[in-house]
C-alpha positions as CSV (number, residue, x, y, z in Angstrom):
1,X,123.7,67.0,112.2
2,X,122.4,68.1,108.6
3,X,123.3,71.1,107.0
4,X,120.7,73.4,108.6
5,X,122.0,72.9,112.1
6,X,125.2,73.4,110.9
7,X,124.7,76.6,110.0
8,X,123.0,77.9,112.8
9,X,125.8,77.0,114.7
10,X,127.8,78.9,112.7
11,X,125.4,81.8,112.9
12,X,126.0,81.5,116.8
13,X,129.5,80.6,116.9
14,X,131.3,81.4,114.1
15,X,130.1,84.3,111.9
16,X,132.4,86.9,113.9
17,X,135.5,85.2,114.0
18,X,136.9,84.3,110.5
19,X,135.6,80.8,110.1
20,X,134.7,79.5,106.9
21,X,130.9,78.6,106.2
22,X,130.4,75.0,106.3
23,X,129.7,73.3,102.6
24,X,126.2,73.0,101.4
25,X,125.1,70.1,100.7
26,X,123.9,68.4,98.2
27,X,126.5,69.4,94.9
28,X,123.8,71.5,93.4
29,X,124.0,73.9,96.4
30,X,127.5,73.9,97.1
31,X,127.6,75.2,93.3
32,X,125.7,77.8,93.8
33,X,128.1,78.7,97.4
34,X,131.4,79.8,95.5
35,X,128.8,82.4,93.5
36,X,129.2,84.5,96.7
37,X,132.2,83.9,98.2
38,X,133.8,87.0,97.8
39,X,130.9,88.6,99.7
40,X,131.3,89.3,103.3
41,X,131.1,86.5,106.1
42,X,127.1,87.9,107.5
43,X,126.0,87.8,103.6
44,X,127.7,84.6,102.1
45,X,125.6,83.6,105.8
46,X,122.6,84.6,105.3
47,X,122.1,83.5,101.5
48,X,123.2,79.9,102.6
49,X,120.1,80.2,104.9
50,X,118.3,81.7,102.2
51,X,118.9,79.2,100.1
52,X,118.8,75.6,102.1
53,X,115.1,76.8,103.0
54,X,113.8,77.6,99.7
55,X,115.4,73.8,98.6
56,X,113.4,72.0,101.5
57,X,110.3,73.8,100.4
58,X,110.5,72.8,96.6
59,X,109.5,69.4,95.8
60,X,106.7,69.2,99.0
61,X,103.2,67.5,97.7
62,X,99.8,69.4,99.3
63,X,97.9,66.5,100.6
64,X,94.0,67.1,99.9
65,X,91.5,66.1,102.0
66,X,88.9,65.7,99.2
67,X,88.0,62.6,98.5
68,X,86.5,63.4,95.1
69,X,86.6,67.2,93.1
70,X,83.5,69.0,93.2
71,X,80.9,69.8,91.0
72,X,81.5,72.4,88.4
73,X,80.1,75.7,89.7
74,X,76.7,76.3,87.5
75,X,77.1,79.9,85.1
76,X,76.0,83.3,86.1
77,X,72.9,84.5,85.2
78,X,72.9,88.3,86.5
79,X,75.0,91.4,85.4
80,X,78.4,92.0,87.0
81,X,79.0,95.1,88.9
82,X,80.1,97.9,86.6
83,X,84.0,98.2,87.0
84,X,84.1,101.9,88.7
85,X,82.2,99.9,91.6
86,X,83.8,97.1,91.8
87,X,87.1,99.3,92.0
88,X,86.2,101.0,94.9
89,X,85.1,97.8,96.4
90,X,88.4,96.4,96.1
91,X,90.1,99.5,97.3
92,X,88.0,99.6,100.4
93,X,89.1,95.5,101.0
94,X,92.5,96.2,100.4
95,X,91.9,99.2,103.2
96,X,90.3,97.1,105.2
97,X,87.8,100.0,105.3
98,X,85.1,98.4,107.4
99,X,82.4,101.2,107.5
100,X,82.4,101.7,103.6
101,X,82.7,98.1,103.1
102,X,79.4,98.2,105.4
103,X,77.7,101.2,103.4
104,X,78.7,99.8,99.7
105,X,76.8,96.2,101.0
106,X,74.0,97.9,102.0
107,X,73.4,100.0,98.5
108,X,74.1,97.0,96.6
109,X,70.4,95.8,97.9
110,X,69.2,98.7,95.5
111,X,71.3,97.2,92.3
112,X,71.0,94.0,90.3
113,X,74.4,93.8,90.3
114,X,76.8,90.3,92.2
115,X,80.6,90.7,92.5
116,X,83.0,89.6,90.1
117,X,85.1,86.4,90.9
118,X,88.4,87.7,91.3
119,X,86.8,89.8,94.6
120,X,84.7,86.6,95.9
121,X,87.4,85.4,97.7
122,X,88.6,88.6,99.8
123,X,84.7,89.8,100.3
124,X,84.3,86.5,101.5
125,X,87.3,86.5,103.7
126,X,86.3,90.3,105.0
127,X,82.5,88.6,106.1
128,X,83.4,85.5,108.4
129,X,85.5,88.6,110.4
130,X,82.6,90.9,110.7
131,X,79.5,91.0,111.3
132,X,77.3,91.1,108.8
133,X,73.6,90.9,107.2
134,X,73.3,87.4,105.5
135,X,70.6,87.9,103.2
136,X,72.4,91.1,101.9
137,X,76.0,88.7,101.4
138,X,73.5,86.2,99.6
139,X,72.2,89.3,97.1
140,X,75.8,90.1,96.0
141,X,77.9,86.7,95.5
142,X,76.4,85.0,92.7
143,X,76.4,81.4,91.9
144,X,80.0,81.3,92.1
145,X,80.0,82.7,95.7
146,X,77.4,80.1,96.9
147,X,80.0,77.4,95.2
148,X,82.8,78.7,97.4
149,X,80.6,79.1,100.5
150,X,79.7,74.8,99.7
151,X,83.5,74.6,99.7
152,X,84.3,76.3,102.9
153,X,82.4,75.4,105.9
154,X,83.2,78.3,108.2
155,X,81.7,80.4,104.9
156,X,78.4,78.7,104.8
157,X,77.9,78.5,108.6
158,X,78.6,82.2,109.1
159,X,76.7,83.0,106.1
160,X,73.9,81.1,106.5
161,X,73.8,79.8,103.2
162,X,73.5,75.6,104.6
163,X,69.8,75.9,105.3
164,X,67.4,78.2,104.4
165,X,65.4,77.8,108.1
166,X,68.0,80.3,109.5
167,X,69.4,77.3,112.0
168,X,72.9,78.3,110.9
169,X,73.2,80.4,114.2
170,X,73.2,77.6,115.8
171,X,76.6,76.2,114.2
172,X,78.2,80.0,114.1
173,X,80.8,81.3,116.6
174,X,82.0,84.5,117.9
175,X,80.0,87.9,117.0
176,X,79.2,86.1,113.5
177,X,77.0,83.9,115.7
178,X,74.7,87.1,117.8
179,X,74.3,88.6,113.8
180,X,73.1,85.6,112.2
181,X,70.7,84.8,115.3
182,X,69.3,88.8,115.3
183,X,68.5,87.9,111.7
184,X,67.1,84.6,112.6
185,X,64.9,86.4,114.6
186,X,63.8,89.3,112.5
187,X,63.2,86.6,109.3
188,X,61.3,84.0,111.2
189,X,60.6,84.9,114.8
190,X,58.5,82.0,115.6
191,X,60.8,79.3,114.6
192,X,63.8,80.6,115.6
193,X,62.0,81.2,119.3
194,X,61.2,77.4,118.9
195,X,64.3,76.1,118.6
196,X,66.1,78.3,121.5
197,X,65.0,75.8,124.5
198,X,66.7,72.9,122.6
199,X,70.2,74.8,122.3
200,X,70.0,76.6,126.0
201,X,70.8,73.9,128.3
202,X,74.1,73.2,126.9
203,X,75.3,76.8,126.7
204,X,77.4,78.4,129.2
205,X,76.4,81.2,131.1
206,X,78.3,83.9,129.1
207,X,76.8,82.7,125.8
208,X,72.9,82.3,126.9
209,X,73.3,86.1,128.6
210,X,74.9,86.8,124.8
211,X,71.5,85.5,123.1
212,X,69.4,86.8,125.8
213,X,70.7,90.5,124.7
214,X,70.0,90.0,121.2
215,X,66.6,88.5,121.8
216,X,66.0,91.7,124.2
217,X,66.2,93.5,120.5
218,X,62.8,91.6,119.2
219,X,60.6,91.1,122.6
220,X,57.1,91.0,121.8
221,X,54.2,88.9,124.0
222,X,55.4,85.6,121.9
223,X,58.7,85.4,123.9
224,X,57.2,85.8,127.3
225,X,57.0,81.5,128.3
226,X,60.5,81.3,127.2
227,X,61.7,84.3,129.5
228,X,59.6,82.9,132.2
229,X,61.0,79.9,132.3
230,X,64.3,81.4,132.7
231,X,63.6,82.0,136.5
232,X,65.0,78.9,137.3
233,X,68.6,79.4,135.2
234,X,71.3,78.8,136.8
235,X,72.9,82.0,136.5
236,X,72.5,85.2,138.1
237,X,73.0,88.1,135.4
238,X,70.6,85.8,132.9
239,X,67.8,85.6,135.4
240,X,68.7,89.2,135.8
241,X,68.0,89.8,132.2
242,X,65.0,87.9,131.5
243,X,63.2,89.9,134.3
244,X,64.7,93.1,132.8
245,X,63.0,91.6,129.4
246,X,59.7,90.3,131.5
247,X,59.2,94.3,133.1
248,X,59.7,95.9,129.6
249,X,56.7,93.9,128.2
250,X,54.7,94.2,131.1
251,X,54.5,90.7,132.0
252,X,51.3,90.7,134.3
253,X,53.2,88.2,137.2
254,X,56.1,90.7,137.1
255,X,54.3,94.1,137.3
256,X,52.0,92.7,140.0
257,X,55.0,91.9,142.1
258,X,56.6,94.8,141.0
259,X,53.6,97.0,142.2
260,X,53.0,94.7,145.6
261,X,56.9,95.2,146.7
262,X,56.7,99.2,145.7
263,X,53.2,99.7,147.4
264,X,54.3,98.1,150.7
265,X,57.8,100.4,150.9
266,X,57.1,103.9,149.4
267,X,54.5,106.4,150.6
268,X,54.3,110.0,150.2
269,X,54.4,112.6,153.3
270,X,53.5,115.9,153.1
271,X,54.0,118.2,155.4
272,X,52.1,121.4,156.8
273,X,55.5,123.2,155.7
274,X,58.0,122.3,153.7
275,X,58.3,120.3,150.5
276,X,56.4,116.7,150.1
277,X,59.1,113.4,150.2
278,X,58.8,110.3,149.5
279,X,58.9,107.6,153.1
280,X,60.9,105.2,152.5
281,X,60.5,101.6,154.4
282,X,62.8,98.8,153.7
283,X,62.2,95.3,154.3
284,X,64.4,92.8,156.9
285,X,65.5,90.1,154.3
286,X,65.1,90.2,150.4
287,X,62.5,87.5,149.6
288,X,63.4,84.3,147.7
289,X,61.1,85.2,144.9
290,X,63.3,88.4,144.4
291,X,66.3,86.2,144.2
292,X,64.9,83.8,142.1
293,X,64.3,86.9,139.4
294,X,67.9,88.2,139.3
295,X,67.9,90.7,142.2
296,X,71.5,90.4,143.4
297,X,71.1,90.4,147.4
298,X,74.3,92.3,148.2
299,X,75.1,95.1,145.4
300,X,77.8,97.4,146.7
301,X,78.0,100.0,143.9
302,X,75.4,102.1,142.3
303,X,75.3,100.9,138.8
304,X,77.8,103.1,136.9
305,X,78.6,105.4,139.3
306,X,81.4,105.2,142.2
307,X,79.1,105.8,144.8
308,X,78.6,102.9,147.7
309,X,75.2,101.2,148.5
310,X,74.0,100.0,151.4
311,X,72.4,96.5,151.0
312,X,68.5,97.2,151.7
313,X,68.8,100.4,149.1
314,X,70.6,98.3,147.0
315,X,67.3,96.3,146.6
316,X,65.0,99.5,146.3
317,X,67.2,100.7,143.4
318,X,67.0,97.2,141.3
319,X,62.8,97.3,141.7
320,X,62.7,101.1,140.7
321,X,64.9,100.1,137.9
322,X,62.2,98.0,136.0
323,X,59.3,100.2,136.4
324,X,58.0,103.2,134.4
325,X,57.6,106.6,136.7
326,X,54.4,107.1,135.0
327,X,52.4,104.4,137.1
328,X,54.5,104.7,140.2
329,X,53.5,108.8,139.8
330,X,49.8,107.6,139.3
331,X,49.7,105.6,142.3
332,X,51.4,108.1,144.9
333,X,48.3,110.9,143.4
334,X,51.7,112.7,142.1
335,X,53.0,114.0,138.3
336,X,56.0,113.2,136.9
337,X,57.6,116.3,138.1
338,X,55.8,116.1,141.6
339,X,57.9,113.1,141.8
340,X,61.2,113.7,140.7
341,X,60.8,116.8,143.9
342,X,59.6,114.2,145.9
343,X,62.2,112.0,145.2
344,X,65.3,114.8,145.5
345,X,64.2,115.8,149.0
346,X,63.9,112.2,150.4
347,X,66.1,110.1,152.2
348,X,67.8,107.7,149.8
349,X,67.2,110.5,147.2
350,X,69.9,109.5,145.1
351,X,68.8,105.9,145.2
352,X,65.2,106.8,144.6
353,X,66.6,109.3,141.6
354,X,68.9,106.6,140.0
355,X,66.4,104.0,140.0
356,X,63.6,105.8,138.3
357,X,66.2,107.5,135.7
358,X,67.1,103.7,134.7
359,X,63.0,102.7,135.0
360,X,62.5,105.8,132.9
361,X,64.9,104.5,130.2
362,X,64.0,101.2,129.8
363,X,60.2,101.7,129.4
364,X,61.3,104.8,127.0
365,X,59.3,106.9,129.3
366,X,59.8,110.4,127.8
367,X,57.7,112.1,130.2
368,X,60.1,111.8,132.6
369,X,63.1,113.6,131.0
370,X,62.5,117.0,131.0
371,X,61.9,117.7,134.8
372,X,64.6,115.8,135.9
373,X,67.0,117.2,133.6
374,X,65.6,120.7,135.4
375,X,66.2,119.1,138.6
376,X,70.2,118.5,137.9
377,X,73.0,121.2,137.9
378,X,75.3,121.9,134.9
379,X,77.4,119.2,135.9
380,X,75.2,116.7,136.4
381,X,73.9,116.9,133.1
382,X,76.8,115.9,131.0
383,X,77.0,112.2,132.9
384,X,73.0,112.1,132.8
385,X,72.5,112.8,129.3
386,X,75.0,110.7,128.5
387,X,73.7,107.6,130.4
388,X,70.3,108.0,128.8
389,X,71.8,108.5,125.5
390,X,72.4,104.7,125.3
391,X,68.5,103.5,125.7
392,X,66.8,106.6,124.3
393,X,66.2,107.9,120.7
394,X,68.5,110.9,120.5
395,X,65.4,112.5,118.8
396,X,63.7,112.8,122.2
397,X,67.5,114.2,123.8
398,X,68.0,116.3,120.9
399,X,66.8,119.2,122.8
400,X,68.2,118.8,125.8
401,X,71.5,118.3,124.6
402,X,71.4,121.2,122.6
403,X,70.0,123.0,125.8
404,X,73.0,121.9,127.6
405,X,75.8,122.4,125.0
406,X,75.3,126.1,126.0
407,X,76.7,125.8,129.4
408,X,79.8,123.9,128.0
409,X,82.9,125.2,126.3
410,X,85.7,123.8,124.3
411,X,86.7,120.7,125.9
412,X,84.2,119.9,128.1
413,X,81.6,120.6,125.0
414,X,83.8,118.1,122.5
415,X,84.2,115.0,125.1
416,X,80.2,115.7,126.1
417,X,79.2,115.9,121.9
418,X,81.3,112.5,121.0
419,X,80.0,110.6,124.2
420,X,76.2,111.4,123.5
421,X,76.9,110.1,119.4
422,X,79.0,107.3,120.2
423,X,76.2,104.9,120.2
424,X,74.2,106.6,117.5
425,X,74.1,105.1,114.1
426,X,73.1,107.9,112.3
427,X,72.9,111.9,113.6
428,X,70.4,114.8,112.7
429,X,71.7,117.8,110.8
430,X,71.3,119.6,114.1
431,X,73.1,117.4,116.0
432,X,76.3,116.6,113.4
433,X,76.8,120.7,113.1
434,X,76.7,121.0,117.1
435,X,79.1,118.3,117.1
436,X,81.3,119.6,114.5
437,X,81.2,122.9,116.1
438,X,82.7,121.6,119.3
439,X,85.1,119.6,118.0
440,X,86.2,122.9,116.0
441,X,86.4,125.2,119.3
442,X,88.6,121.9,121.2
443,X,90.9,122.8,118.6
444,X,91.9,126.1,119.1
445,X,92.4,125.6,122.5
446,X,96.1,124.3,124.4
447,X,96.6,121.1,123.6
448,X,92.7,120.5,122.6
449,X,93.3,118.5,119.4
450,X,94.7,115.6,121.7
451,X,91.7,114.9,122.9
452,X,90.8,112.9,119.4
453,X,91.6,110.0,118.3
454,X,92.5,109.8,114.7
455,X,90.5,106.1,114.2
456,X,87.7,107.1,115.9
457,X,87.0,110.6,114.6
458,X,87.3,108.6,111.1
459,X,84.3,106.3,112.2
460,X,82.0,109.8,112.7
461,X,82.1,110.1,109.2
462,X,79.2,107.3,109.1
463,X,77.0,109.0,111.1
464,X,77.3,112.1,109.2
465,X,74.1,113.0,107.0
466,X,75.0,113.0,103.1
467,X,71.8,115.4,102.7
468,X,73.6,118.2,103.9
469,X,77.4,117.1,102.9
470,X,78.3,120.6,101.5
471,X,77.8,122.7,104.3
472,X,78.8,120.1,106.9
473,X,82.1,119.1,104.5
474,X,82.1,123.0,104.3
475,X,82.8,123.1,108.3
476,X,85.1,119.6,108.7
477,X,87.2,121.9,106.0
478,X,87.9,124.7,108.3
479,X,90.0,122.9,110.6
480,X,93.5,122.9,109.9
481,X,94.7,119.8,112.2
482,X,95.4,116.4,110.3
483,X,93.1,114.4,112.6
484,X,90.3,115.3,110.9
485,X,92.0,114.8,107.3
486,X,90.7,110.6,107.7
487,X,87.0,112.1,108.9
488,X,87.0,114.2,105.5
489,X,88.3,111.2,103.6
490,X,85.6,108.8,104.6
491,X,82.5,111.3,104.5
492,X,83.9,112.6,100.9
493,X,84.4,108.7,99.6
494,X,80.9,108.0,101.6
495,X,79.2,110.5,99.5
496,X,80.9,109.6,96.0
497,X,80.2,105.9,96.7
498,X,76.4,107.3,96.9
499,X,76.6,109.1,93.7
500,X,78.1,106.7,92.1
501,X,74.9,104.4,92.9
502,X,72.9,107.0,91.9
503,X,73.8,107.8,88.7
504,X,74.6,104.2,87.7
């Protein structure tokens, strides 16, 4: 048993009852044993410990895998950034300040400017854990960053510095991967388009329904072969997708179908008295070329919602959900509004509703909005703004919202305001002074400022608009609770790190 075990035993056994530590071994240890022997039993304990580790570690040789050193990384030849930058830079690493690390990145593509060596390695480190835009990384790391990226294979992959064709997606893993393919596509469309049948076949399912979301990003005509031959994949949600995708650009096989199925199950009865609905007839079976395009034969939940579906409305919801209300309006002799009262005073009215809100969104119909916001009560709207505030500009809601923000009041305003900008990247003046405003009033109420989280609140400070930072710091400042001191920290560094830009 060597002296390691030994003492552990000790540390079990013998610590608490008087025994003497066991002697180190070898001499040079033991010498340095009767330094602390008039300490008490736990201490002389735990510096024997102390001390046997640090001895196995000294003397250990790194074995290198490098069979030969490499080449001598070729000099700079552009200007370092100036040093208040690249302090703040470092500061926001150390902070792990993701959003500023984000916003400084994105300025630097203004400035001549790469990073000094002894930040390389952190940025570097920061990057292959986040997602971010290659060809910005490329602008900012200098010859010596493309020399450590040559060194470190996960660097060049994720980075796409090991080809310039943008194939590197191909390699990449993780979210690192979905950003490098998104600029793949956005640098060279046709190629990277090209080389997505060779890579499908040996993806699995979650992966190729991954790509098949960022590709929904960039659809134009070009991609419409490749989505069609994605009737035949073997899994459900991707077929699902690609019809999605086929529906949004008006692929002339799918809106035929789409306009065959829909012609043959919805007509419009008016009556001598009353108001005009839409008749609703369902077919026996879902066909098999419904099936083959994604349309799940037995859906038991609305999408989103609680709420149970039968099986047959199940199937008129997922066909409403790909087409715009504008033609289906057009081809029932009705307007937009006509149809959203059609549609409320029909049998499977929420089905019929539901369907042609998610239709609605995903063509970007605009049209439809305002009457069937009109057609829902005050607290209806909250859920159905907040739904469409995921697929529609928040330009086209802004009015709307404000509209509804009216009827609301302290809580219910705040939790309605940071669900609609949650998936905005950047908010209107309009909308970040509504939003600060209800935040403001949740705070004076009982128990209202637990409703924030302190991290996330932080993260609003990047949608803020710098334009107007005095008067909307003016209003963050007149709250007195700490959990908006990080949101006032961030917008106040956001807008210094701009100046500082500006006025380099």
């Amino acid at each position: 048993m060597n002296i390691w075990q030994n003492l552990l035993k000790h540390a079990i056994v013998g610590s608490q009852h008087g025994t003497p530590l066991p002697p180190l071994t070898p001499t040079a240890l033991a010498q340095r044993q009767t330094h602390w022997k008039n300490l008490s039993q736990e201490r002389q304990l735990l510096n024997a410990l102390a001390l046997v580790s640090a001895y196995r570690a000294v003397g250990q040789s790194a074995v290198s895998t490098i069979a030969e050193p490499p080449p001598v990384c070729p000099a700079e030849n552009q200007t370092f950034i100036p040093a208040p930058l690249k302090s703040r830079l470092q500061r926001y690493l150390q902070e792990q300040n993701h959003g500023l690390i984000q916003e400084a990145l994105a300025l630097f593509a203004s400035k001549p400017y790469i990073l000094t060596p002894d930040i390389l390695a952190d940025f570097l480190a920061w990057c292959a854990n986040n997602r971010v835009d290659a060809t910005q990384v490329r602008a900012v790391i200098g010859q010596r960053g493309f020399w450590l990226c040559a060194q470190n294979p996960d660097w060049e992959r994720l980075l796409g510095l090991a080809a310039e064709d943008y194939t590197a997606w191909q390699v990449a893993h993780g979210p690192a991967r979905l950003s490098l393919f998104g600029q793949a596509l956005q640098a060279d469309f046709a190629q990277t388009l090209a080389q997505l049948p060779t890579v499908w076949p040996s993806e699995n399912a979650k992966d190729r329904l991954a790509l098949l979301e960022v590709l929904a990003d960039y659809l134009n005509p070009e991609v419409l072969p490749f989505l069609q031959s994605l009737h035949s994949d073997r899994s459900l949600p991707v077929r699902e997708k690609a019809t999605q995708c086929l529906a949004k650009l008006h692929d002339p096989d799918t809106t035929a179908l789409l306009q065959d199925t829909l012609t043959a199950i919805i007509s419009v009865h008016k009556p001598l008295l009353g108001n005009a609905q839409l008749h609703i007839q369902l077919p026996e079976t879902l066909s098999d070329v419904w099936k083959q395009r994604g349309i799940q034969e037995k859906l038991e939940y609305l999408p989103g919602s609680n709420e149970k579906i039968g099986t047959k409305a199940a199937w008129l919801y997922q066909w409403l959900s790909l087409c715009d209300p504008q033609p289906i309006a057009q081809s029932l002799g009705l307007s937009i509004g006509q149809l959203v009262a059609a549609a409320s005073h029909s049998d499977f009215a929420n089905v019929l509703l539901m369907g042609l809100d998610t239709g609605a969104a995903l063509h970007s119909c605009t049209e439809w909005l305002p009457p069937r916001f009109a057609s829902l009560n005050s607290k209806q709207r909250s859920g159905w703004l907040n739904r469409y505030s995921r697929t529609i500009p928040l330009a086209d809601l802004q009015t709307l919202v404000i509209s509804h923000l009216a009827e609301l009041k302290g809580r219910e305003a705040a939790i309605f305001m940071l669900g609609i900008v949650h998936h905005e990247q950047s908010l209107s003046s309009t909308m970040a002074l509504a939003l600060i405003k209800a935040m403001l009033a949740a705070t004076q109420e009982d128990n209202g400022r637990y409703l924030f989280d302190r991290n996330a609140l932080a993260q609003l400070a990047f949608k803020l608009p710098l334009a107007d930072y005095a008067l909307i710091n003016q209003r963050l400042q007149q709250s007195d609770t700490p959990y908006f001191s990080e949101l006032i920290t961030n917008f106040s560094q956001r807008h210094a790190l701009h100046q500082e830009f500006a006025h380099d």
